[in-house]
C-alpha positions in Angstrom: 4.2 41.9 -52.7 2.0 39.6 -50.4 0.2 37.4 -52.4 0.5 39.8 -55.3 2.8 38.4 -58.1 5.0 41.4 -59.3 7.5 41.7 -61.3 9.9 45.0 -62.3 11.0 46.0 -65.1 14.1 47.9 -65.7 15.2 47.4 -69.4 14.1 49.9 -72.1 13.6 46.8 -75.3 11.7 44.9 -72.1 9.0 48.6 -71.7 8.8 48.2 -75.2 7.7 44.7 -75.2 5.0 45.7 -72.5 3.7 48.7 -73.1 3.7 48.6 -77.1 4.0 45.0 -78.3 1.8 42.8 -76.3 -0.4 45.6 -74.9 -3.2 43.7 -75.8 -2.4 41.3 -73.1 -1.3 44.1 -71.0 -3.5 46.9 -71.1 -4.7 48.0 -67.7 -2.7 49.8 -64.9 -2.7 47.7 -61.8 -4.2 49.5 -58.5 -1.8 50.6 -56.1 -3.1 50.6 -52.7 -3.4 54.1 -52.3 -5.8 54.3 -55.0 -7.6 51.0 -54.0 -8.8 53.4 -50.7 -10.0 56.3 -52.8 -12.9 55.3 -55.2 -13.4 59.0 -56.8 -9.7 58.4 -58.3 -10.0 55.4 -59.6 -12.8 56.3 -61.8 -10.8 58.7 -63.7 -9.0 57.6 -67.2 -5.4 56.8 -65.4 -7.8 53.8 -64.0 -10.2 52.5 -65.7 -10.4 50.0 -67.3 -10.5 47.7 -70.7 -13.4 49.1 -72.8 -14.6 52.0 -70.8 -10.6 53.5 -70.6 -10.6 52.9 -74.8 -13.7 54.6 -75.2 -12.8 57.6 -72.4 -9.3 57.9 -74.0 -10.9 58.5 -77.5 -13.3 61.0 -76.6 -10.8 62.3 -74.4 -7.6 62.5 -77.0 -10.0 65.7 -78.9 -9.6 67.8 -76.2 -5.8 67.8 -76.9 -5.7 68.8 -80.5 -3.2 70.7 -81.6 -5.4 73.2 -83.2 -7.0 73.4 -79.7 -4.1 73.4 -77.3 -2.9 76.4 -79.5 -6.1 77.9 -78.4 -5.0 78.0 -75.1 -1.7 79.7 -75.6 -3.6 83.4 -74.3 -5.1 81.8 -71.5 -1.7 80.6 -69.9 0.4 83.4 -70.9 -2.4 85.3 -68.5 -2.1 83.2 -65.9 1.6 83.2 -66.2 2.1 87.4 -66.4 -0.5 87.4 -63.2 1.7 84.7 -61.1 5.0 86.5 -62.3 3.9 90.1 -60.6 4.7 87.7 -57.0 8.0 87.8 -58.2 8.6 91.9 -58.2 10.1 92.1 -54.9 13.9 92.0 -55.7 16.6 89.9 -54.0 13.8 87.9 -51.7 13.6 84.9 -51.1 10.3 82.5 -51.9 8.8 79.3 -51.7 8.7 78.9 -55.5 7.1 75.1 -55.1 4.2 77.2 -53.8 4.5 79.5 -56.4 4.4 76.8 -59.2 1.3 75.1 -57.8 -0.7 77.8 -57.3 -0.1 78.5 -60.9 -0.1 74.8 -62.6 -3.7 74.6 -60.7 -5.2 77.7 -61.9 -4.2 77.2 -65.2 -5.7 73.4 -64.9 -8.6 74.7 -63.4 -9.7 77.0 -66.3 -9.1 74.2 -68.9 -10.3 71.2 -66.6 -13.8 73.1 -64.8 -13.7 76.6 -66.5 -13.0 78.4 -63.6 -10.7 80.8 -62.1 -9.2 80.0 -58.4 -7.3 83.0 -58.5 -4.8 81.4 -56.7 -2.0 83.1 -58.6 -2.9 86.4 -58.4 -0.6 88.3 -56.2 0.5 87.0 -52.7 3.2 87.1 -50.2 5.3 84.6 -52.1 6.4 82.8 -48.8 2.6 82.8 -48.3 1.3 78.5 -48.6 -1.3 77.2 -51.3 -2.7 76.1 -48.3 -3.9 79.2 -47.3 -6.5 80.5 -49.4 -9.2 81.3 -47.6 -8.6 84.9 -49.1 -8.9 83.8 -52.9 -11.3 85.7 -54.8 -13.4 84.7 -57.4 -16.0 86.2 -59.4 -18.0 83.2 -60.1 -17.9 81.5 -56.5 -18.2 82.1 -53.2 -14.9 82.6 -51.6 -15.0 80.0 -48.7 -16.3 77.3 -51.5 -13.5 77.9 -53.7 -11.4 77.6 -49.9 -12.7 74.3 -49.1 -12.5 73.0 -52.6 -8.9 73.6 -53.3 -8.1 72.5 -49.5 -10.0 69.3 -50.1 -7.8 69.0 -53.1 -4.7 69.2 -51.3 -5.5 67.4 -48.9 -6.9 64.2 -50.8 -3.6 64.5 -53.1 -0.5 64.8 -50.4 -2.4 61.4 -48.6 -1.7 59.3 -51.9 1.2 58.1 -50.2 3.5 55.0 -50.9 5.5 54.9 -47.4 4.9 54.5 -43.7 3.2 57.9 -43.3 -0.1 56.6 -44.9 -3.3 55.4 -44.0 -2.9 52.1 -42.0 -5.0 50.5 -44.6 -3.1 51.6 -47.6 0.5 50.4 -45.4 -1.5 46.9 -45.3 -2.2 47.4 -48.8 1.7 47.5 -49.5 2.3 44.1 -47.7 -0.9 42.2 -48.3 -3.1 43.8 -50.4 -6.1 41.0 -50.1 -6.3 42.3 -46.4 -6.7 46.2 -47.8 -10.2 46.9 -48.1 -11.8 44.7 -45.3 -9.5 46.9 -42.9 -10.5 49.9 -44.7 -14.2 49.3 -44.6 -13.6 48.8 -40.6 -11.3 51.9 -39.5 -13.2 54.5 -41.6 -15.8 54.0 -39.1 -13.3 54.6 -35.8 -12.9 58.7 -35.2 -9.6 60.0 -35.1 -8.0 57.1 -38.1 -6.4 58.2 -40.8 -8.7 56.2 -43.6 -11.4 58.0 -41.2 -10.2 61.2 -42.1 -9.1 59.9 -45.7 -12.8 59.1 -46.3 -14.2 62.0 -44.7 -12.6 64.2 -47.3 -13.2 62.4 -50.1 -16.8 62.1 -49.7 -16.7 65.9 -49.6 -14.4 66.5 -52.9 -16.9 64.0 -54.6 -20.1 65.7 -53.1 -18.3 69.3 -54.9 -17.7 67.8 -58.0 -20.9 66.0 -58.3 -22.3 69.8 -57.5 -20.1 71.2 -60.1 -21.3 68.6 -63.0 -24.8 68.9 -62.3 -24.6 72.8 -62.5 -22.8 72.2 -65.7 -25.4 70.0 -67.0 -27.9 72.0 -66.4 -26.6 75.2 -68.4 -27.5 74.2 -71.7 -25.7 77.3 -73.2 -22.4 75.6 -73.0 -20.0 78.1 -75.3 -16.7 77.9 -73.3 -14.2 75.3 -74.5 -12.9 73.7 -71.1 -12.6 70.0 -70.6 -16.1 69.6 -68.8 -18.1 71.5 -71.3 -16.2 69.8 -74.2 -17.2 66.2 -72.2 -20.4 66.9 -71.3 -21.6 68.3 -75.1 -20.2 64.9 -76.5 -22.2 63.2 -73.8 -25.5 64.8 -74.7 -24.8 64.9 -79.0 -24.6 61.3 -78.1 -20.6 61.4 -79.8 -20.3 58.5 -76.8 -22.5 56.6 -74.0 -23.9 58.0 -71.3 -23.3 55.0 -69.8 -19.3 55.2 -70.5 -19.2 59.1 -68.9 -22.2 59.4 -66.2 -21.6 61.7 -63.7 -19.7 59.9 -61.4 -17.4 59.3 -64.2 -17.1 62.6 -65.7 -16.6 63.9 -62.3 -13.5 62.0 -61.7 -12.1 62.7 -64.9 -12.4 66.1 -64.9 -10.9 66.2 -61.1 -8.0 63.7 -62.7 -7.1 66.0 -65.1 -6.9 69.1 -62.2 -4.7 66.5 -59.9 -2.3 65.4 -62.7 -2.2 68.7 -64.4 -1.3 70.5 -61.3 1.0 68.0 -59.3 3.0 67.3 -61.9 3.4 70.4 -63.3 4.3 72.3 -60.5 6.9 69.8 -59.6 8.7 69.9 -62.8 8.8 73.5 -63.4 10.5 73.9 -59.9 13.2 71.4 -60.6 13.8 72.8 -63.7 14.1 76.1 -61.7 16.0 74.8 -59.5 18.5 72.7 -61.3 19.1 75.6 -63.4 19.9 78.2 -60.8 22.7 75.2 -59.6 24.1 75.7 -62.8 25.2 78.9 -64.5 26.5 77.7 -67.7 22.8 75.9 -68.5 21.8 79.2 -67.7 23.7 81.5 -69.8 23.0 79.3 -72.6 19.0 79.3 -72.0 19.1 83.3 -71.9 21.0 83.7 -75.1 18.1 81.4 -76.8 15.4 82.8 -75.1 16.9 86.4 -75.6 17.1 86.1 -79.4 13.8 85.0 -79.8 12.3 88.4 -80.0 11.4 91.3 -77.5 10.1 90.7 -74.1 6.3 91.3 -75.5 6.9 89.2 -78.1 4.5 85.6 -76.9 5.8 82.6 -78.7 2.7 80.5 -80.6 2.4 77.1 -80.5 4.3 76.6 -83.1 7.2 78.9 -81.7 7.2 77.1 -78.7 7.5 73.7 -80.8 10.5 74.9 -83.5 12.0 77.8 -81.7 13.6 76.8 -78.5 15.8 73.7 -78.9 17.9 74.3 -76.0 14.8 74.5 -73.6 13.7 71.1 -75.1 16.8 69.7 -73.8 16.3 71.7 -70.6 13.2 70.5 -69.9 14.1 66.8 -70.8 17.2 66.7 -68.9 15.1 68.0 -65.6 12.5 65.4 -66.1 15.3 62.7 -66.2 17.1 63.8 -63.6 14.0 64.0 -61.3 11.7 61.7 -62.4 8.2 62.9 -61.6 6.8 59.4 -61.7 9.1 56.7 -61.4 7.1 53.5 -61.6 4.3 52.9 -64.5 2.2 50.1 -63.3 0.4 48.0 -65.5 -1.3 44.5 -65.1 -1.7 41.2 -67.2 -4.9 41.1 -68.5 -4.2 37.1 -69.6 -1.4 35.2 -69.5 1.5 36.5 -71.5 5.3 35.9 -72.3 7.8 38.6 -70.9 11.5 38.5 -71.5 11.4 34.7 -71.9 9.4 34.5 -68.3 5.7 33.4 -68.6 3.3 35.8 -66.5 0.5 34.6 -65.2 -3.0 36.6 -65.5 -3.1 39.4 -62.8 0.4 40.3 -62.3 1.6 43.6 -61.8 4.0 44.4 -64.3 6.0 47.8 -63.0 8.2 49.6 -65.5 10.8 51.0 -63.1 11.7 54.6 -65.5 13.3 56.2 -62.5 16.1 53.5 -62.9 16.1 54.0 -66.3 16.5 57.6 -66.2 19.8 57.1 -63.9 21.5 53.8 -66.1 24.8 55.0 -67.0 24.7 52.6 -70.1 22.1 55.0 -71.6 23.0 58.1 -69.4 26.7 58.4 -68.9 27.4 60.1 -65.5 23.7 60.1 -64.7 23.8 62.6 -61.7 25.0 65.1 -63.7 23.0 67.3 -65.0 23.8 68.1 -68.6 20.8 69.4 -71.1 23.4 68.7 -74.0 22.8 64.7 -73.9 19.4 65.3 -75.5 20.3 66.9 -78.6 19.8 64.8 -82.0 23.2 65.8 -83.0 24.9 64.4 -79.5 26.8 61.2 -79.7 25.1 60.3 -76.6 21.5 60.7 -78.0 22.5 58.7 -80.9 23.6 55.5 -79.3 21.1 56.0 -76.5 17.9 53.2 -76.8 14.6 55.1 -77.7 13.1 54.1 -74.5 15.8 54.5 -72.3 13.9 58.2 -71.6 9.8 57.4 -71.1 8.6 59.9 -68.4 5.3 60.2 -69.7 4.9 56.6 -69.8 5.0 54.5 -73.2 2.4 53.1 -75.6 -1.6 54.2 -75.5 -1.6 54.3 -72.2 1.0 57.2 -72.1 0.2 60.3 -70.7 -2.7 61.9 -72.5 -2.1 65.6 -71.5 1.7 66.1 -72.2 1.6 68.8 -75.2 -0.9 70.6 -72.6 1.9 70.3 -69.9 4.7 70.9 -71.8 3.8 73.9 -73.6 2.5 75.6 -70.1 6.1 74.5 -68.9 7.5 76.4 -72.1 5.5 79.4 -71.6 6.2 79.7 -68.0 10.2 79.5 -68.2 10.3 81.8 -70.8 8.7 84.5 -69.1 10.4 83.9 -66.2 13.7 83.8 -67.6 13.1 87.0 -69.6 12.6 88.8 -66.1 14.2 86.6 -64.2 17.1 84.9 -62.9 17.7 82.4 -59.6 19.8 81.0 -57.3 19.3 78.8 -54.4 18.3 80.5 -51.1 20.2 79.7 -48.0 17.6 77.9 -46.5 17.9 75.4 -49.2 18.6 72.1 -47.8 21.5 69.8 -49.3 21.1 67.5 -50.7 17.2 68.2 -51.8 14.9 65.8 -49.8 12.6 64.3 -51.5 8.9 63.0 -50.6 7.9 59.8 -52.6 3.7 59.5 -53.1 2.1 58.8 -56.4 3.9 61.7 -58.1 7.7 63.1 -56.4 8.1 65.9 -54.5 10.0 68.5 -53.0 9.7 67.8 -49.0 10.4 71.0 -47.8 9.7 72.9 -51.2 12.1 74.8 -53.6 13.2 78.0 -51.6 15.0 80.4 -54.5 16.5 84.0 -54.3 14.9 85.9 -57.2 16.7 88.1 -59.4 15.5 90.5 -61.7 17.6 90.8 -64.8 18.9 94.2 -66.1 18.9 94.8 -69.7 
């Protein structure tokens, strides 16, 4: 890539090796140039760096104790029951990508910040995330809470990896040396994308910094989101105030509403979706859902963990199929021996797990999509290498929120299939089209027919 020695990596004992046995020679993520023009993300804990990301990820990894995730089970289901009343309107058709993001980032936003965007309350379900300059809230004023979650958008959808980016981040691509100087220069010229680019990320920082400092200064702290639990571990001394000052607990806080909202929303509508394009995956996830209990009945954690094998497999199969992040990037820290190559300090090391997910020596037909390959009694399964399946990434750098994730994702399709059924609307394209940035997306969104089941 330019100047930029990279190599990929698309062989599950070769992950291994990198991300688990020699990760002390590779522990960092290299910077994609998308991130290299956005300082506010790359001060999160998906970015940093060598002692500061160790120290981060330990204070961090408390927050997602089981006895503390479980905690959280009330919260989502109310989120969840709100979203779900956008659904009443029988045989309609919706956006339900919308749907799904308004939802992944209210739920985020209570555990991440403490507070409620409202976003899934009740709306025309055809109605965009990107109009919600109506949200109420009880704690904020309503065109704050507006420009905030715009601001979010808007920052995320630029993270782009193709031709519709920033002209600094496609130079980034090519010749990354060449990045910033040409950054530093068009963010001053109106009407350029990095001009814009910047523009909006000085104002998300600016709101962030505004909502830390108001945190800070409330020194009755009793809520149990990610900022309070950050900032009370900050001030009990528990870790530096060097490692998390401001700037730093700012962008980890907004890291955690980005990745737990993005990604979320994404795979809940390919689930979705996948499963309305297949009845028999269907009939089977009813019948387990069904027998669970009575529609009131809300699964605990622990139900959610031993009680629904089939949606395991659901939910696997879906993140395989669609890969919500297809490349993990990493980067030599000092010179190290890979696959019998010798790497040279500072080369990007990218673990290709889209291609992994779609090898038919692990995955037999691999565009079909068939829940039954992961269960533990499948021959498949059985033969199949460990890491052949890594969508959260592999080894301590692995995706430090996927409990939270998946047990919103189990909550979520369990209500909704107790209500629920879907099939794809007509204005569906075929085949999906898909938008590549730092996470996958839909490019025109999800559109389904809801259903509502009769008992």
């Amino acid at each position: 890539m330019g100047r930029q020695p990279l190599i990929l990596v698309a062989d599950p004992e070769l992950c291994k090796e990198v991300g688990i046995k020699k990760f002390k020679d590779i522990p960092n993520r290299s910077i994609p140039s998308p991130i290299s023009a956005s300082p506010l993300h790359q001060k999160g804990l998906f970015f940093t760096r060598d002692s500061r990301w160790s120290t981060m990820r330990n204070t961090i990894l408390s927050v997602y104790q089981p006895s503390h995730l479980a905690s959280l089970v009330p919260m989502m289901q109310s989120f969840i029951e709100s979203a779900t009343e956008n659904l009443d309107t029988p045989n309609e058709d919706m956006i339900f990508s919308d749907l799904s993001l308004r939802l992944a980032t209210d739920v985020i936003g209570e555990a991440a910040f403490g507070v409620n965007f409202g976003l899934s309350k009740p709306h025309s379900v055809c109605e965009s995330i990107k109009s919600v300059s109506s949200v109420k809230n009880g704690d904020d004023d309503d065109d704050e809470v507006s420009d905030f979650i715009n601001q979010h958008i808007y920052s995320t959808t630029q993270l782009k990896m193709d031709l519709s980016g920033s002209f600094s981040i496609i130079l980034g691509l090519l010749a990354p040396i060449l990045q910033e100087p040409f950054r530093q220069i068009l963010k001053r010229i109106p009407g350029t994308m990095d001009r814009k680019i910047e523009s909006i990320n000085e104002k998300l920082s600016g709101r962030l910094d505004e909502i830390v400092k108001r945190r800070m200064e409330d020194k009755n702290r009793t809520s149990k989101n990610f900022l309070s639990l950050i900032l009370n571990a900050r001030e009990s001394k528990l870790v530096s105030e060097n490692v998390f000052s401001p700037e730093y607990i700012s962008a980890v806080t907004y890291e955690h509403l980005l990745a737990g909202s993005a990604t979320t929303a994404f795979t809940l509508s390919s689930i979705v979706y996948l499963v309305a394009g297949h009845l028999e995956v269907e009939k089977k996830l009813l019948q387990e859902i069904d027998e669970f209990g009575p529609s009131d009945k809300i699964p605990t954690a622990q139900d959610l963990h031993d009680s629904f094998p089939y949606l395991d497999q659901v939910i696997k199969e879906a993140m395989r199929f669609y890969t919500v992040s297809p490349l993990v990037a990493r980067e030599t820290s000092n010179e190290v021996e890979i696959g019998g190559y010798l790497l040279p300090k500072g080369t990007w090391v990218w673990l290709a797990i889209g291609v992994l997910a779609k090898d038919p020596r692990n995955f037999p037909d691999p565009e079909k999509f068939k829940p039954e390959r992961f269960d533990p009694k499948c021959e498949e399964m059985k033969l199949r290498h460990p890491y052949a399946f890594i969508p959260f990434g592999i080894g301590p750098r692995a995706c430090i929120g996927q409990k939270f994730s998946l047990q919103e994702l189990k909550l979520t399709l369990i209500h909704l299939y107790r209500k629920y059924v879907f099939r794809h609307s007509l204005n569906m394209e075929k085949p999906v089209e898909m938008e590549y940035g730092m996470v996958l997306n839909f490019k025109h969104g999800v559109k389904l027919r809801v259903i509502r089941r009769t008992q």
